[in-house]
C-alpha beads as a LAMMPS data file, in Angstrom:
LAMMPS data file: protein, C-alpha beads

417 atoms
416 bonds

1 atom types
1 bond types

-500.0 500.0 xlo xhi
-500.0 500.0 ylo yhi
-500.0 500.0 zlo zhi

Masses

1 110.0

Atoms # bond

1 1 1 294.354 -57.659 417.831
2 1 1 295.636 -59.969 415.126
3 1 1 292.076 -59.718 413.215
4 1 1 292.640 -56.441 413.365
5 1 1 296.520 -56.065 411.548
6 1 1 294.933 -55.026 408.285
7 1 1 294.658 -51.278 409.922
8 1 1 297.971 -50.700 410.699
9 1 1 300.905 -49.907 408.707
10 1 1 304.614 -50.469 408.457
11 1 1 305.643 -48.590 411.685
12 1 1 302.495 -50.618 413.292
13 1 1 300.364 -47.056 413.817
14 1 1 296.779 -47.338 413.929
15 1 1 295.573 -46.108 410.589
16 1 1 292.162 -46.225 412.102
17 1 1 292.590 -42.677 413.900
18 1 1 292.971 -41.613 410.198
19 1 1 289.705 -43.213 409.110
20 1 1 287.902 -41.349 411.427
21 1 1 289.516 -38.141 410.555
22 1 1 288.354 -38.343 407.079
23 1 1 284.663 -40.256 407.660
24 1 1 284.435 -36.617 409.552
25 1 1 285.491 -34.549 407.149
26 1 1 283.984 -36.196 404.604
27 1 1 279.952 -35.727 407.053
28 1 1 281.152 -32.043 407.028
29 1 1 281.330 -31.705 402.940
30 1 1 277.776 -33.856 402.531
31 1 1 276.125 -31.612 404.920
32 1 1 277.014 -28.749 402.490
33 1 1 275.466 -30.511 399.312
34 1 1 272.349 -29.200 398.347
35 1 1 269.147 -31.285 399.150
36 1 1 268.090 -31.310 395.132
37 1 1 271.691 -33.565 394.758
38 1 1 270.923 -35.879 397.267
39 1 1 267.726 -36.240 396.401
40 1 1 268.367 -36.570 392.188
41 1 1 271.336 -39.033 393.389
42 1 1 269.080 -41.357 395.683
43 1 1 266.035 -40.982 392.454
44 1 1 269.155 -42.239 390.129
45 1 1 269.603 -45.178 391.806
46 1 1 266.228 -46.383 392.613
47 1 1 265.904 -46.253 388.992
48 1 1 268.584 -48.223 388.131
49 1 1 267.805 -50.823 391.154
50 1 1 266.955 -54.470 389.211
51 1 1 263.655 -56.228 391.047
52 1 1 263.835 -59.675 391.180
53 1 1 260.415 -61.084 390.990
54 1 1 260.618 -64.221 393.539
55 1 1 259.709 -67.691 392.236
56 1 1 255.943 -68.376 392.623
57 1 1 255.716 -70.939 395.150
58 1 1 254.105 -74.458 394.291
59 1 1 250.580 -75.546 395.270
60 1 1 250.192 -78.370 397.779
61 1 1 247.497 -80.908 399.003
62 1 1 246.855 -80.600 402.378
63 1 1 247.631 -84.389 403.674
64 1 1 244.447 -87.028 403.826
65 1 1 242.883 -88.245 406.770
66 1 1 242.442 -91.573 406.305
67 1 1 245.043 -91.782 403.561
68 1 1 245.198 -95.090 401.710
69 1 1 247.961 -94.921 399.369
70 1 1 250.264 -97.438 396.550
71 1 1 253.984 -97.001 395.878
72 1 1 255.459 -96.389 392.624
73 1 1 258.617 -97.319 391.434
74 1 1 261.064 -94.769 389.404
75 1 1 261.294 -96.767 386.435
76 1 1 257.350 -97.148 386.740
77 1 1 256.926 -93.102 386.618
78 1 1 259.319 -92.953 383.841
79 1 1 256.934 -95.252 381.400
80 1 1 253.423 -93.537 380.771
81 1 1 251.417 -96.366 380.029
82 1 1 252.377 -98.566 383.191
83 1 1 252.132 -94.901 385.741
84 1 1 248.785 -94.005 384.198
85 1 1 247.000 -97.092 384.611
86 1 1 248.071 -96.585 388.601
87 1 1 246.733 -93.496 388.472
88 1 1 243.521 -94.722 387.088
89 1 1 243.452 -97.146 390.285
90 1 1 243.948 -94.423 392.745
91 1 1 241.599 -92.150 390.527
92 1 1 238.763 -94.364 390.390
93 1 1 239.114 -96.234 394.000
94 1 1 239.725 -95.348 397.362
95 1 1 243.223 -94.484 397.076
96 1 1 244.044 -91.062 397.404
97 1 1 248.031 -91.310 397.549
98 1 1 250.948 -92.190 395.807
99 1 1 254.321 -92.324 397.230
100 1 1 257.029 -92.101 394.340
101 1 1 260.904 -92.500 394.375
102 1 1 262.943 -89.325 394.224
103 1 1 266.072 -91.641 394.785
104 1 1 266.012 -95.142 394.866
105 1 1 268.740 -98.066 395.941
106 1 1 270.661 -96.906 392.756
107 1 1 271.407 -93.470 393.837
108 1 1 270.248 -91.705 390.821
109 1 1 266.798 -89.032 391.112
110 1 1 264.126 -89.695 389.097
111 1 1 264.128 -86.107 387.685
112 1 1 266.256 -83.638 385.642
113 1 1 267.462 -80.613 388.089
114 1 1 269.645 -77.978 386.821
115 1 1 270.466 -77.494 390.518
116 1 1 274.293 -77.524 390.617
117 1 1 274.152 -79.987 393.963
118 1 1 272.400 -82.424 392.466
119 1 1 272.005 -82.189 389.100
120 1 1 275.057 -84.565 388.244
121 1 1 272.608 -87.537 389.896
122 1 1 270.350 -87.280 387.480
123 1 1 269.258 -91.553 386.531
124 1 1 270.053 -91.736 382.956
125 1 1 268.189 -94.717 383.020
126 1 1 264.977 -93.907 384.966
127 1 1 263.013 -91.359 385.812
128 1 1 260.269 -88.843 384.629
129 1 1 261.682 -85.917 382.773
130 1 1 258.018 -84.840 383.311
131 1 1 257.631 -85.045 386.783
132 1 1 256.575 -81.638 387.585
133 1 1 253.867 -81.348 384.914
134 1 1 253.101 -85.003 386.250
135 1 1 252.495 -84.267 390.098
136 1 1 250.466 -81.293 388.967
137 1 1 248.100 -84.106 387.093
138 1 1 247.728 -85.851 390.501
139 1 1 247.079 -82.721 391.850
140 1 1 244.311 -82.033 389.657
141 1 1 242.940 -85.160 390.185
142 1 1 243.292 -84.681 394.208
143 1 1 246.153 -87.649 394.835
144 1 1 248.602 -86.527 397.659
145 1 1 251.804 -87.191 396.110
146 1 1 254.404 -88.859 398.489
147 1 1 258.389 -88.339 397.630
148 1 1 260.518 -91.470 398.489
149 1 1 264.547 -90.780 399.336
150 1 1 266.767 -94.159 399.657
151 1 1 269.201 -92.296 401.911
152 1 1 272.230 -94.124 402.843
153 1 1 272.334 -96.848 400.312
154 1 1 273.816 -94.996 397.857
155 1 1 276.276 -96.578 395.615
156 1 1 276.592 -93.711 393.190
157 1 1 277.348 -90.916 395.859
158 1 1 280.344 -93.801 397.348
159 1 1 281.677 -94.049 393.980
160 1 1 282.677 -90.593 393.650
161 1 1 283.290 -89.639 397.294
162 1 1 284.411 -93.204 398.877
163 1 1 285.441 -91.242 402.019
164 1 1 281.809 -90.739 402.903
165 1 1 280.928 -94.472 402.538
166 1 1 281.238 -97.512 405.600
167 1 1 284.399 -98.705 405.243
168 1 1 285.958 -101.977 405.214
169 1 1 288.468 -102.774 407.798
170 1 1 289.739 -105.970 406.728
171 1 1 288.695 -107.836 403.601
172 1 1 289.244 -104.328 401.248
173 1 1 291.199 -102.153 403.402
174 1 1 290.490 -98.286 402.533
175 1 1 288.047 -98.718 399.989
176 1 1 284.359 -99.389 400.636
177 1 1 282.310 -101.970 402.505
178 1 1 279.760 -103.590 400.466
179 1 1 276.880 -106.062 401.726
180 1 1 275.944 -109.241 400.264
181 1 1 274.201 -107.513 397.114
182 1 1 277.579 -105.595 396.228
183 1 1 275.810 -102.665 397.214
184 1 1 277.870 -99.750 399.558
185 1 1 276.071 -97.282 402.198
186 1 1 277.430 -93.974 402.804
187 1 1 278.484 -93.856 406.516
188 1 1 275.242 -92.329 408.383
189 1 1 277.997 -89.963 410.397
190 1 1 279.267 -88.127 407.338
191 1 1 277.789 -84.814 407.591
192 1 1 278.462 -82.947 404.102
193 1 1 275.927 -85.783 402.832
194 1 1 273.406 -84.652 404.824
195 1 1 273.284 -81.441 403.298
196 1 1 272.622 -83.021 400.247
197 1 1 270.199 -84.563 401.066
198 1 1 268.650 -81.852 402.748
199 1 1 268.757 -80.163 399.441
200 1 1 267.343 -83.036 397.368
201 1 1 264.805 -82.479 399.639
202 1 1 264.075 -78.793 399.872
203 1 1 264.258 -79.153 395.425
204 1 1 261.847 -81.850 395.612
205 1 1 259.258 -79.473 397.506
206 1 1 259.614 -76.570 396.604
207 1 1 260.607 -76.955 392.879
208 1 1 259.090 -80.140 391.737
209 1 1 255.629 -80.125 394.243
210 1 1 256.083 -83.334 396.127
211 1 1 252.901 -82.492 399.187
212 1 1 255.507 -85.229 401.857
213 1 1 259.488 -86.740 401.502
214 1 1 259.217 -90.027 402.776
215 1 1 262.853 -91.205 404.138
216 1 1 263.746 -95.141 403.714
217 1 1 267.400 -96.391 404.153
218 1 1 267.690 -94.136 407.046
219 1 1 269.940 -96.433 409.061
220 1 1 273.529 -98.390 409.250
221 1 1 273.570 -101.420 406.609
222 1 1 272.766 -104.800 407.010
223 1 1 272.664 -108.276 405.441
224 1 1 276.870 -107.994 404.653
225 1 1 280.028 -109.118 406.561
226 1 1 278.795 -106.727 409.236
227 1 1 282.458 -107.704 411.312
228 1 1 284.182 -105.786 408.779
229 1 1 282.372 -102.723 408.537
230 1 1 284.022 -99.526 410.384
231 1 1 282.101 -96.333 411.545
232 1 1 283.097 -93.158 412.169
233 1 1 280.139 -93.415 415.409
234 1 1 280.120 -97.013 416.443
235 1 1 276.901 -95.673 418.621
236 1 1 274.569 -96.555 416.165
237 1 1 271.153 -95.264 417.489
238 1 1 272.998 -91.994 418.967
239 1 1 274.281 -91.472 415.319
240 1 1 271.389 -91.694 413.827
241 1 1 269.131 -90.131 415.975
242 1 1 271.541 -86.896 415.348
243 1 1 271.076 -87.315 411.903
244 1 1 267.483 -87.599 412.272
245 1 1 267.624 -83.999 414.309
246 1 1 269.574 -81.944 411.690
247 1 1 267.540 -82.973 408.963
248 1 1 264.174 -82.035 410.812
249 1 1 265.765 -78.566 412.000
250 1 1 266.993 -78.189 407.983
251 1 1 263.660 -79.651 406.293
252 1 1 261.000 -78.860 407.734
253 1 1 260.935 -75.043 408.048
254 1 1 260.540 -75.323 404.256
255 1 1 256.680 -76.489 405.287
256 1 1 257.214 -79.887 403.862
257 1 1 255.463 -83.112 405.635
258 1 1 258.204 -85.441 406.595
259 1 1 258.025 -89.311 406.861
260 1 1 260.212 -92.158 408.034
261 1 1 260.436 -95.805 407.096
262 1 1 261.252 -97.690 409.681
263 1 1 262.148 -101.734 410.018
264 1 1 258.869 -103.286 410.883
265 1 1 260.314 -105.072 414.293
266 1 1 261.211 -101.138 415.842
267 1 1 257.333 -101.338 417.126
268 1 1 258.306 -104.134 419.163
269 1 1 262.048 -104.709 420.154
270 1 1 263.581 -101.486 421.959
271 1 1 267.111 -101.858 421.398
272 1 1 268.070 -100.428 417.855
273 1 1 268.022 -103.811 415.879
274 1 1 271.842 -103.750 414.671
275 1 1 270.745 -100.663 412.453
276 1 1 270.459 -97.691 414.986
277 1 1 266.514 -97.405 414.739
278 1 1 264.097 -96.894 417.593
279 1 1 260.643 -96.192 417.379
280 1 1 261.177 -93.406 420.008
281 1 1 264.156 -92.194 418.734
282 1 1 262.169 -90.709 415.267
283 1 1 259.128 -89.347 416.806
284 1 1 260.185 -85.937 417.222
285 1 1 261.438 -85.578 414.113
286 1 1 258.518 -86.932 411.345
287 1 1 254.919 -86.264 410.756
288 1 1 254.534 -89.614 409.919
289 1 1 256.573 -92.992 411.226
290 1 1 256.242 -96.019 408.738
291 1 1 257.010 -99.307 409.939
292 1 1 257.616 -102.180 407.214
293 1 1 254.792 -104.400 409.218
294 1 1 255.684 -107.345 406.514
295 1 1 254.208 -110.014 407.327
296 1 1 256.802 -112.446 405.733
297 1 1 259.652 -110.382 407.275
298 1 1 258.543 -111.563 410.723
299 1 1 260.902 -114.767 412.749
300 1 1 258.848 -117.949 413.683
301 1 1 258.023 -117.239 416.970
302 1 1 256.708 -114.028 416.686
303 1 1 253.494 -113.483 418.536
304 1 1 253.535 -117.141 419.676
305 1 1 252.825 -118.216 415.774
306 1 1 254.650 -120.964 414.144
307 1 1 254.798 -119.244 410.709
308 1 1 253.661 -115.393 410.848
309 1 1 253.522 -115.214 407.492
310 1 1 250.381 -117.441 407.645
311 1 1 248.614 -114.925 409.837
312 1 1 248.961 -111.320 408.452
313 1 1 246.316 -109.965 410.673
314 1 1 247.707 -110.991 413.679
315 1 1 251.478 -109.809 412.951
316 1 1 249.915 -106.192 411.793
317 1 1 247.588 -106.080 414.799
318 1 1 250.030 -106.917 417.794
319 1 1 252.888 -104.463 415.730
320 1 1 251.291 -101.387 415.447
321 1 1 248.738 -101.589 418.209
322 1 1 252.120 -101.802 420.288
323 1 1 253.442 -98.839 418.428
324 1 1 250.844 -96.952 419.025
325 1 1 251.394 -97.675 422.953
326 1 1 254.471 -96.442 422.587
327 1 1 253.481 -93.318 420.733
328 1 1 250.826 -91.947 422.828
329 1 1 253.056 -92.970 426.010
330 1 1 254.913 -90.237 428.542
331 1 1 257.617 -92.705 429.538
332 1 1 260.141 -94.854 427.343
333 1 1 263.048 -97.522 428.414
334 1 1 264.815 -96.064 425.390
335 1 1 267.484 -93.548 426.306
336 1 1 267.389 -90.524 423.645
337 1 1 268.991 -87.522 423.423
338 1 1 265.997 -85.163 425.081
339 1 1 264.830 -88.033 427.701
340 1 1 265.523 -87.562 431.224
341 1 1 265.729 -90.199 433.447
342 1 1 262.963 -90.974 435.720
343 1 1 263.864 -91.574 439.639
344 1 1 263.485 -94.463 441.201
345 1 1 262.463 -96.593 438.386
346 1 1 263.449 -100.292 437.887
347 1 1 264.675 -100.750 434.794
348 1 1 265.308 -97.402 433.850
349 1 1 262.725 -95.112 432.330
350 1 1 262.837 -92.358 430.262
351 1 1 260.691 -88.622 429.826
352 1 1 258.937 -88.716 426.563
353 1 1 256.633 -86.361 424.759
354 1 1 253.437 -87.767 423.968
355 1 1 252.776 -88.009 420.160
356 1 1 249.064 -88.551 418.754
357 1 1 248.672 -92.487 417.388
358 1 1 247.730 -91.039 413.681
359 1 1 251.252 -90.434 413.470
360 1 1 251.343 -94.273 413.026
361 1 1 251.343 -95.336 408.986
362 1 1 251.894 -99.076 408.452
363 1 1 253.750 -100.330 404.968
364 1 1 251.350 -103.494 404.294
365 1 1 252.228 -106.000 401.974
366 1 1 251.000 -107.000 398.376
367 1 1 253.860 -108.828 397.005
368 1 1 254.630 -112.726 397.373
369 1 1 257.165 -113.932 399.629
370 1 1 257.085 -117.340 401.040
371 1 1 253.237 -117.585 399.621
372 1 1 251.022 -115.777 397.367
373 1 1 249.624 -113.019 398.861
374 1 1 245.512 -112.823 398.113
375 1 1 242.957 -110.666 398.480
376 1 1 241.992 -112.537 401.878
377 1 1 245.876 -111.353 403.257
378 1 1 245.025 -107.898 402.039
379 1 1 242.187 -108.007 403.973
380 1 1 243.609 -109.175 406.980
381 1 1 246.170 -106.144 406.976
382 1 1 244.084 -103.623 406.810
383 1 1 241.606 -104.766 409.314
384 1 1 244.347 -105.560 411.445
385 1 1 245.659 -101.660 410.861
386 1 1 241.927 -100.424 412.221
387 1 1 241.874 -102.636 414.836
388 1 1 245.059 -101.363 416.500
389 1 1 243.357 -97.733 416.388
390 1 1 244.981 -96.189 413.026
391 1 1 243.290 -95.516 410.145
392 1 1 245.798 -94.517 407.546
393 1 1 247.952 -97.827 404.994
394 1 1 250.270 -97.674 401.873
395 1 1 250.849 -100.943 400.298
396 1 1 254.429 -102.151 399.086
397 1 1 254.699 -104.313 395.796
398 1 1 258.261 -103.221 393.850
399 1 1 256.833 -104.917 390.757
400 1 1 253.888 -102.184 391.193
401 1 1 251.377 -104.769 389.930
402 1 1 248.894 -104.628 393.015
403 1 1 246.945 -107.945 391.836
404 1 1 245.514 -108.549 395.186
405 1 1 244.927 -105.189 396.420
406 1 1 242.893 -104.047 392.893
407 1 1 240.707 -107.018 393.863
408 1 1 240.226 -106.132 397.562
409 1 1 239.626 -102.180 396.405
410 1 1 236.735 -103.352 393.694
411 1 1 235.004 -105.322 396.414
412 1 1 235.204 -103.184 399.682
413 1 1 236.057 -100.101 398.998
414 1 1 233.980 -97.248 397.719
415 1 1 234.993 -94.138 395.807
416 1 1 235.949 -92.002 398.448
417 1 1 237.885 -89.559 396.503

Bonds

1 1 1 2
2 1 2 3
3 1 3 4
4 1 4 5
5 1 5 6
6 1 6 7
7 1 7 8
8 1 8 9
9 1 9 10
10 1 10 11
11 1 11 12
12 1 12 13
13 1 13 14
14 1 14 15
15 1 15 16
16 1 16 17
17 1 17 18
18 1 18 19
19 1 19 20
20 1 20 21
21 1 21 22
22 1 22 23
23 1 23 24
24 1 24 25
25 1 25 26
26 1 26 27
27 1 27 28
28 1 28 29
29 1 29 30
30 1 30 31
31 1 31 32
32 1 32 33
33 1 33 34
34 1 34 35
35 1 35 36
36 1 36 37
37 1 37 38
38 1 38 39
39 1 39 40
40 1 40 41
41 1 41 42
42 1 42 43
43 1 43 44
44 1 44 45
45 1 45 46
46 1 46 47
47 1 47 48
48 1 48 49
49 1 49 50
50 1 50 51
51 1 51 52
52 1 52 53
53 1 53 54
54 1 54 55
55 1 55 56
56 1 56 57
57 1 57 58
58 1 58 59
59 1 59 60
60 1 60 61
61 1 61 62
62 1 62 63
63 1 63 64
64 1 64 65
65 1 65 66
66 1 66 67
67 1 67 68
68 1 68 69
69 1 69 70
70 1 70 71
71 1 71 72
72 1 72 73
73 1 73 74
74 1 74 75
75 1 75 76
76 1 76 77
77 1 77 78
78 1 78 79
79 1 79 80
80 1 80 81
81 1 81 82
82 1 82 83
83 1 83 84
84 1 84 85
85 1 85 86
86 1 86 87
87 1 87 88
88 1 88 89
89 1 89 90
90 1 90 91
91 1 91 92
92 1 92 93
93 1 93 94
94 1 94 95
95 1 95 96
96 1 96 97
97 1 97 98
98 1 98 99
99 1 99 100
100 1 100 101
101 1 101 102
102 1 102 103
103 1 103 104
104 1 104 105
105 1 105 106
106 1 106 107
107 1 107 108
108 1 108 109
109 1 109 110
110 1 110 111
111 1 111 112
112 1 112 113
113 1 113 114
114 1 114 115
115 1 115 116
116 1 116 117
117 1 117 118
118 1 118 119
119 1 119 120
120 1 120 121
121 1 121 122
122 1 122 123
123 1 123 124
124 1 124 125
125 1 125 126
126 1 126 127
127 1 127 128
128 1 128 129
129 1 129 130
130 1 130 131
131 1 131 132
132 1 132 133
133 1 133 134
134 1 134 135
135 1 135 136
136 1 136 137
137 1 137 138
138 1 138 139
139 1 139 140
140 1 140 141
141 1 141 142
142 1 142 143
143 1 143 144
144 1 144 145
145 1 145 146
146 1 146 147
147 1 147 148
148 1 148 149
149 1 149 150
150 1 150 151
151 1 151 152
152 1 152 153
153 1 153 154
154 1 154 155
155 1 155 156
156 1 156 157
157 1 157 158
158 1 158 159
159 1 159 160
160 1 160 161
161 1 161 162
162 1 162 163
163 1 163 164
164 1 164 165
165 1 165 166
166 1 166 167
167 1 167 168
168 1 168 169
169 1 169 170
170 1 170 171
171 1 171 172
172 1 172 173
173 1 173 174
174 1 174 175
175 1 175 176
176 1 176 177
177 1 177 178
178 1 178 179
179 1 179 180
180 1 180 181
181 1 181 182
182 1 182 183
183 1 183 184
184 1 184 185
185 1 185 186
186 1 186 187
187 1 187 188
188 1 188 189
189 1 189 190
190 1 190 191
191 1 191 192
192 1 192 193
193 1 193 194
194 1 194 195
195 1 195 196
196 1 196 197
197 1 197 198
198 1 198 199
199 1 199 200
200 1 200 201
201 1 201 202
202 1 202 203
203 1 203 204
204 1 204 205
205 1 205 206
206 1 206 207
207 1 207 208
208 1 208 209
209 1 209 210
210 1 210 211
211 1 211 212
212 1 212 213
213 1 213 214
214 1 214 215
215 1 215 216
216 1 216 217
217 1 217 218
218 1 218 219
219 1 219 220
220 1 220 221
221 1 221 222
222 1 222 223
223 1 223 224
224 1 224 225
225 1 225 226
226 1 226 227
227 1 227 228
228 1 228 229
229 1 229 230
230 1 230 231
231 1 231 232
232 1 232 233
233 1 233 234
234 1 234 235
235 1 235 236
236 1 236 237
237 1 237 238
238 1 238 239
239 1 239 240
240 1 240 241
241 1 241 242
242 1 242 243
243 1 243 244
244 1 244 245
245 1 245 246
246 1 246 247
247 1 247 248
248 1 248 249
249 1 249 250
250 1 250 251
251 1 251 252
252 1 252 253
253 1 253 254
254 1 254 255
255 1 255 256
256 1 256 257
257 1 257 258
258 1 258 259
259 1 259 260
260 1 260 261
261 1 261 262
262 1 262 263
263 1 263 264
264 1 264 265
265 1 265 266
266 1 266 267
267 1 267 268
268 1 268 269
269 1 269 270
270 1 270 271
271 1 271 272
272 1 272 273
273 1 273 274
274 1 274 275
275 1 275 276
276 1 276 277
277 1 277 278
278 1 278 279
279 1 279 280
280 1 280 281
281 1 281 282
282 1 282 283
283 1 283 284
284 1 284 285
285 1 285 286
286 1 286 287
287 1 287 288
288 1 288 289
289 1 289 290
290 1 290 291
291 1 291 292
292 1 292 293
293 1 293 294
294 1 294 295
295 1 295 296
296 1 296 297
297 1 297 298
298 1 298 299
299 1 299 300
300 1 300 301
301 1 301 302
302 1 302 303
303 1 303 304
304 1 304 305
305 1 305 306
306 1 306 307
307 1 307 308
308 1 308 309
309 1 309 310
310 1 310 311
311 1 311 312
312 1 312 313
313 1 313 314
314 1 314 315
315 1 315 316
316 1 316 317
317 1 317 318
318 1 318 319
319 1 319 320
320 1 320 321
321 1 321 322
322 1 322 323
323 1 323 324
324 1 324 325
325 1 325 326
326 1 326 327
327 1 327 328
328 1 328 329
329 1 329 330
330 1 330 331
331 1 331 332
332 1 332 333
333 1 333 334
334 1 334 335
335 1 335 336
336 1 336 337
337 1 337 338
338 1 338 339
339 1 339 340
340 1 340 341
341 1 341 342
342 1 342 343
343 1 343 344
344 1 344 345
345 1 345 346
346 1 346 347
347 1 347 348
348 1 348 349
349 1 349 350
350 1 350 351
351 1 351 352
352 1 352 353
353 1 353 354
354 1 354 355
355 1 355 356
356 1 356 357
357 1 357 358
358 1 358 359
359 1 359 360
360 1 360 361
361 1 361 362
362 1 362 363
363 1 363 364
364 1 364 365
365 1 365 366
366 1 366 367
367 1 367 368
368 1 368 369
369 1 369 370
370 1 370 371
371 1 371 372
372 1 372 373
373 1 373 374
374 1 374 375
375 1 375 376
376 1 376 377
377 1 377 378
378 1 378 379
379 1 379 380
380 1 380 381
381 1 381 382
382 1 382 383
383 1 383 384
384 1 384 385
385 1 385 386
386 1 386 387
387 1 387 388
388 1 388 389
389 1 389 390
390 1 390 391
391 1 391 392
392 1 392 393
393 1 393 394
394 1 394 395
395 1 395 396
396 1 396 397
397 1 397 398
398 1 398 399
399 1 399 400
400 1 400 401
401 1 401 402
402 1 402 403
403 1 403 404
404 1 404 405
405 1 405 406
406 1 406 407
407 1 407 408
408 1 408 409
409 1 409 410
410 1 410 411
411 1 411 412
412 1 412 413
413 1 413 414
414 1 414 415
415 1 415 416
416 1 416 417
């Protein structure tokens, strides 16, 4: 009864009993008011009564099948000249998507929000203060336009909440860990972030017209004094998976198409790479899994070749040809949060729903790294893509230039748009 001590009084007698009396006595009196009252009283307040006309809700592309697609930076969609001669590309080739940052490595969003969550993120540096006028250009032009989130590298966000950021156990005690760039991740357990980004999300839809949110960064960090690092869930793939979960249930009731950029080695390696990603893991959750299928990311050794990097069509091919196994597939070794184990099985194996192989979308590459990429390696990718039984790319270069690719897409590839 303690909920209930605001109805009693100083003697501790029910005032309740009281309430009743007079809730009766006061049906008694309203049953004698004449019907004209009533009637003038109810007319008095529906006139009064303020409509709120609700927000018209954005138009959206519908997303392409085959989609061939470039990124763009948020710097790049901040500068006219350099974002409209990539829209020229994708307007007069075979592209017919872009995927732009919403928030990139620094933190900041590319756009002005008045939205009182976010709206103190706002880059002061990058960004389109046009971007809604600017997605409904691409619209009109037919170009699926592709949101990109950098989710838990977020040095901005650790700055003013340290708490949610990976912490350092020994070298900085209490304050946050940092990898070899200087850069800090917020810890992929803290759960007030993910309603923020949630948000950032359902604004970017919703109020700005992005058709898909693409989610990169979506793991624990690398490349730093990993020994050092502390984690409010030390089970990494568990962690994120969860993550993964509530931002699906959160997100996509909105009727947004959800992505995920994953590390390019998930199509091949099941254990969660240091990082907490599985390929199985993120099915459920996303329309669309991206691996980074780099070729110059790959280890010498991979797929028997000496240098991978020398053979892009081979390192595309054997990656997502074995993702899409995996994809289409009932079983899994991986161990997720919905699998059930299967009896009698040796090593383990797993239930698994069985998810079409379109929802396979390779990153390719068109940037150099340990070579120049040419219009030959472009090629290579791509046919390497369609070989494994996908039809759907988006090419990577963070200096949006695109020198090979605009080659490639002027010698193979018709206007499709």
């Amino acid at each position: 009864m303690a909920h209930h001590k605001h109805l009693l009084n100083k003697n501790n007698t029910p005032l309740l009993v009281g309430a009743i009396v007079a809730l009766v006595a006061f049906s008694v009196i309203a049953y004698a008011i004449p019907a004209h009252w009533v009637i003038s009283a109810e007319k008095s307040v529906k006139e009064v009564a303020v409509v709120v006309p609700e927000k018209p809700k954005l138009a959206h592309i519908k997303t392409p099948d085959p989609l061939y697609g470039i990124y763009m930076s948020q710097c790049v969609v901040g500068t006219p000249s350099f974002r409209d001669s990539l829209v020229k590309l994708i307007d007069e080739t075979a592209l017919n998507a872009v995927i732009i940052d919403i928030k990139d490595f620094t933190g900041k969003i590319a756009f002005k929000t008045d939205n009182a969550i976010l709206a103190h993120s706002v880059s002061d540096q990058c960004g389109a203060r046009d971007m809604k006028e600017f997605i409904k250009i691409l619209h009109e032009k037919g170009i699926y336009v592709i949101g990109r989130v950098t989710v838990f590298q977020d040095p901005y966000y650790t700055k003013l909440h340290p708490d949610a950021a990976v912490q350092s156990a020994k070298i900085n005690p209490g304050m946050p860990w940092k990898d070899h760039k200087g850069l800090s991740f917020i810890d992929v357990s803290h759960r007030p972030y993910w309603d923020y980004v949630v948000e950032l999300s359902r604004v970017s839809y919703e109020e700005f017209g992005f058709d898909e949110i693409n989610y990169d960064y979506i793991r624990y960090p690398s490349d730093g004094p990993m020994s050092d690092a502390r984690f409010i869930n030390p089970n990494k793939a568990e962690a994120v998976e969860l993550f993964w979960a509530y931002l699906h249930s959160k997100v996509k009731p909105t009727g947004v198409v959800m992505s995920a950029d994953l590390f390019g080695y998930v199509t091949i390696l099941t254990d969660d790479l240091g990082i907490g990603q599985q390929l199985e893991r993120a099915l459920p959750y996303f329309d669309y899994v991206m691996p980074m299928v780099y070729p110059s990311h790959y280890n010498k050794g991979f797929a028997g070749l000496k240098n991978p990097n020398s053979d892009p069509y081979t390192v595309i091919y054997k990656s997502m040809a074995e993702a899409v196994r995996r994809t289409v597939s009932t079983t899994t070794p991986v161990k997720t949060i919905t699998g059930q184990p299967i009896a009698s099985t040796s090593p383990a194996l797993f239930t698994k729903e069985s998810f079409a192989a379109g929802k396979m979308r390779p990153w390719l590459q068109d940037f150099d790294y340990g070579k120049d990429y040419t219009v030959t390696d472009i090629d290579a990718q791509i046919r390497g893509t369609y070989d494994s039984g996908l039809t759907s790319w988006i090419f990577w270069d963070a200096g949006n230039k695109y020198d090979a690719l605009r080659v490639y897409l002027a010698r193979n590839v018709t206007q499709e748009n």
